[in-house]
C-alpha angles and dihedrals in degrees: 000000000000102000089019117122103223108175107106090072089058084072120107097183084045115144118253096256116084125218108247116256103172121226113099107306087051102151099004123124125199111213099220085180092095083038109050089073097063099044104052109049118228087235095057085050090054095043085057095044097048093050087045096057094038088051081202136097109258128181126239083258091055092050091053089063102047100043107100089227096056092233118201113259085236084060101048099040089055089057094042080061089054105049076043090055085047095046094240093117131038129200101243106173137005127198127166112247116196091331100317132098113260101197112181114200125193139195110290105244122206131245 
């Protein structure tokens, strides 16, 4: 899409109808609302609010504790790698704790 201005679909309060952009898909929107769901797990959204709400690092441990569903480590840990993988946490301190590996992970700030 090289000379093509993109940003409006960087908006995320963009309107429904698209600018036109021409290729195949010229004039066509694709509605993400039925989608989104399915995309972002409740479980990620609760990993990010609670660290929103808490405004400290916490450990997969520490976010057991505080999800209302009482979610496995295992659990939440395999969701922590994927907000990781997407850049919304960072790892931002590691101790060892009776022999394991504590690693707390915070909201990835801009720059």
């Amino acid at each position: 899409m090289k000379g093509k201005d993109i940003s409006a679909f960087a908006d995320v309060g963009a309107p429904a109808r698209r600018p036109e952009v021409g290729g195949h898909g010229a004039g066509l929107y694709f509605d993400w609302n039925p989608v989104a769901p399915h995309l972002i797990h409740p479980i990620k959204v609760a990993i990010i609010e609670v660290l929103t709400y808490m405004g400290e690092p916490l450990s997969a441990d520490e976010l057991k504790h505080l999800l209302a569903d009482r979610q496995h480590v295992s659990t939440i840990s395999h969701h922590i790698k994927g907000l990781l993988a997407a850049q919304a946490l960072v790892m931002v301190g590691a101790s060892r704790v009776r022999g394991a590996t504590k690693k707390c992970y915070f909201l990835r700030i801009p720059d």
